[in-house]
Phi, psi and omega in degrees: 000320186298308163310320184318288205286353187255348193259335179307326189009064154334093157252171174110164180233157180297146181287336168292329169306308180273007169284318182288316158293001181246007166272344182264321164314331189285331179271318204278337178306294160338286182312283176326316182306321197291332188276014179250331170309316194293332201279329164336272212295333191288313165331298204292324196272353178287319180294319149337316191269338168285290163323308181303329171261014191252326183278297154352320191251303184314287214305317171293323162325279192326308185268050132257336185270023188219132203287253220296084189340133163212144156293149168309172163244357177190180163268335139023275197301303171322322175267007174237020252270085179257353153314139198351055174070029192266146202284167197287128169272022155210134179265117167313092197316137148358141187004060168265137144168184233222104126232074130220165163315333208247005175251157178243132140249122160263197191264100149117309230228104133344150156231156184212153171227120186238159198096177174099178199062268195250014184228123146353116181295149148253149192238166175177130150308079219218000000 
């Protein structure tokens, strides 16, 4: 027996050695995903909060640009800006868009707009 072990000259590694590294890549893989989800929604919801103060600032353009002052009434009008030849106060963000006038869709995030004409526009996030 004794000749047996010295003569054996072990390369490689034991199948328990490799069970064991691919469980811990598995936990650390486990790990990452989740923290990459919360970073997704925390994305989604800073893009919202941009656009939106960004929807905010057009809106106030908009009624400064306009002879007899009125609010937009949607978002359209802000990006269609057709009073006195003034270029569109609001850019539709990247991979965005509106179907209805008055909600935004992004990647993850709504923007809605209430309001406008004769009243201050309000934004909300959702």
């Amino acid at each position: 027996m004794k000749n047996y072990m010295e003569k054996r000259n072990e390369k490689g590694f034991t199948l328990i050695e490799l069970l064991i590294a691919i469980v811990v890549v598995g936990i650390l893989a486990a790990v990452a995903i989740v923290g990459i989800a919360g970073l997704t929604n925390t994305g989604a919801k800073a893009a919202c909060t941009t656009s939106s103060d960004g929807a905010k600032a057009s809106s106030a353009a908009y009624y400064a640009n306009q002879s007899p002052n009125s609010w937009p009434a949607d978002f359209q009008a802000m990006a269609t800006q057709s009073a006195t030849n003034s270029p569109p106060v609001f850019e539709v963000p990247a991979s965005s868009s509106w179907t209805s006038n008055m909600i935004l869709h992004g990647n993850g995030w709504d923007l809605t707009m209430s309001g406008g004409g004769a009243t201050q526009p309000t934004f909300a996030c959702s």
